[in-house]
N, C-alpha and C positions, 0 to 999 in steps of 0.2 A: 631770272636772277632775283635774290631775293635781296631788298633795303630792309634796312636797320632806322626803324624811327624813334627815337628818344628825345622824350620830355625835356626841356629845362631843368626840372625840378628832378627826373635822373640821372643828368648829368653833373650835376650842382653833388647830390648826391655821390657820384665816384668821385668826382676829384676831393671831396670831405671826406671819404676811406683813406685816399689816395696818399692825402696830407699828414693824417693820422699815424697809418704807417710809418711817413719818413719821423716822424716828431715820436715815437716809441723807439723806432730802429734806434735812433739818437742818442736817445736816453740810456738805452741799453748802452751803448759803446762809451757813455762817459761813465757809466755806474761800472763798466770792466775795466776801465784808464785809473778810477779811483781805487777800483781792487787789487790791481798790479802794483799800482804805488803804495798802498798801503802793505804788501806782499812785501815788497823790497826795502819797507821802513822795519816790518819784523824779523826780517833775516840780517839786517842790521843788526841787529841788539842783539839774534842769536850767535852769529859771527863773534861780536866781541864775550859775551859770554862767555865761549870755548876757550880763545885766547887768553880770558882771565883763571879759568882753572888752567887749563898749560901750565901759564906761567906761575901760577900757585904751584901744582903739582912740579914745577923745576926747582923754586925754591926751597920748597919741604925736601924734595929731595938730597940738597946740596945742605941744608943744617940737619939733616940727618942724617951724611955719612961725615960732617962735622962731628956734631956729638955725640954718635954713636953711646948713648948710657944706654948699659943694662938694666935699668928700673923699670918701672910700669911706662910701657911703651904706648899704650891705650894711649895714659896723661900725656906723657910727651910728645906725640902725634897730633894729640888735640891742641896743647900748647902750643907748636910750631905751627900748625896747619891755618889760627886764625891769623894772626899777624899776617905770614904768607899771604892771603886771601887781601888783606886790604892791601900789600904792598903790590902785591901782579896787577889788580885793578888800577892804583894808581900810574904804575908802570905803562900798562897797556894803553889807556886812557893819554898818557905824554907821548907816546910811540907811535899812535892810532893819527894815520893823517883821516881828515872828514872831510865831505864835501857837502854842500847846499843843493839840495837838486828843486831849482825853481823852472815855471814853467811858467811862459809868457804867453799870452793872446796875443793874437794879431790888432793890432791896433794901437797896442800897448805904449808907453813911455818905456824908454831907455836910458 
């Protein structure tokens, strides 16, 4: 049978690998917790986004078969279409429930 004799100074040596590893592993998993969270603060703001053309594109639609004029439809598309746009956002925005998403440490005050 064969022993295994190892140094001090190579053992000292694996458990400073050993340590290293968990302290990267770590790091990695809070650098992907930040990226997740940060994922879910941009599809935030693309969600509401959509929401805001919708409700633009309901509005233009509803004072467009309002005033139906035959003139330059271009202009008057253009003319309805911005108001529209601040009014859905505003809209969207009062209608839009939010939430706080915080995240507490262990240890933390409450």
């Amino acid at each position: 049978m064969n022993t295994i004799n190892l140094s001090i100074t190579e053992i000292a040596a694996g458990a400073g690998v050993l340590v290293v590893l968990v302290l990267v592993w770590r790091a990695g998993a809070r650098r992907a917790k930040a990226a997740a969270e940060a994922a879910r603060s941009g599809a935030r703001f693309v969600s509401l986004a959509g929401r805001v053309l919708f409700n633009a594109a309901l509005i233009v639609a509803v004072q467009w078969v309002v005033i139906a004029h035959p003139g330059n439809r271009w202009l008057l598309l253009a003319v309805l279409g911005l108001p529209a746009l601040f009014a859905a956002f505003a809209l969207t925005r009062a209608l839009t429930v939010t939430t706080v998403d915080t995240s507490r440490r262990k240890g933390g005050r409450r």
